[in-house]
N, C-alpha and C positions, 0 to 999 in steps of 0.2 A: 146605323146598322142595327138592325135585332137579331135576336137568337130564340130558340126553342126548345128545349129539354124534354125530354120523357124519361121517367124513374131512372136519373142521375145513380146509379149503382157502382161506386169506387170508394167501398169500406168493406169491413169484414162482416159477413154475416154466417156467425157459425151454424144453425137453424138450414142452410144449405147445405151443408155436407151429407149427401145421401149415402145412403147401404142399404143396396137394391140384393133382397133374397136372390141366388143362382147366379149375380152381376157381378161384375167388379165392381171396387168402392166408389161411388165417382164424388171428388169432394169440389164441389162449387163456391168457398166459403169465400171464396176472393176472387173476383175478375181481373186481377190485377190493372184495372181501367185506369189511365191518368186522373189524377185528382181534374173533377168538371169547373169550371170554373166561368165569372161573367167578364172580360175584358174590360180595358178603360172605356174602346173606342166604341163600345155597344149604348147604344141610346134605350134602348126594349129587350128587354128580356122576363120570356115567360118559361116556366116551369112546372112540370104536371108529373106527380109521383104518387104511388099509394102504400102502403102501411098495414096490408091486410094480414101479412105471411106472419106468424103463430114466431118471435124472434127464440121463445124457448124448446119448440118442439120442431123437428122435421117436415120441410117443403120444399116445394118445386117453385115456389113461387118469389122472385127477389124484390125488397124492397126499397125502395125510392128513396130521396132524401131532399130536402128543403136547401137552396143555394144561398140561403144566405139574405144578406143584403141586394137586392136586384136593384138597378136604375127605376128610379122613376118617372112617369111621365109629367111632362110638362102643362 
């Protein structure tokens, strides 16, 4: 079995809490997503995130995280 990730996003990232002039606050700082994780029974797993979003100043844009230890292949 394999698996696929795209920007693994289940931690806090304070850098998303937005205050949009005229808006309500809208605060994004946690997706409250389950922790991602790679199972026993996964043979492949890949994982593709990025790390652009500014972690000390205000963005729209959330950042990925790194899973860890992945299976290797054989």
């Amino acid at each position: 079995m394999s698996t696929f990730d795209i920007d693994p996003h289940d931690f806090y990232q304070p850098s998303f809490n937005l205050q949009l002039p005229g808006f309500i606050s809208t605060n994004f700082s946690d997706f409250y997503e389950p922790k991602v994780q790679v199972w026993n029974n996964v043979t492949f797993a890949d994982n593709y995130y990025q790390t652009v979003a500014d972690p000390n100043g205000v963005t729209a844009t959330p950042n990925g995280r790194s899973l860890g230890q992945l299976p290797l292949l054989d």
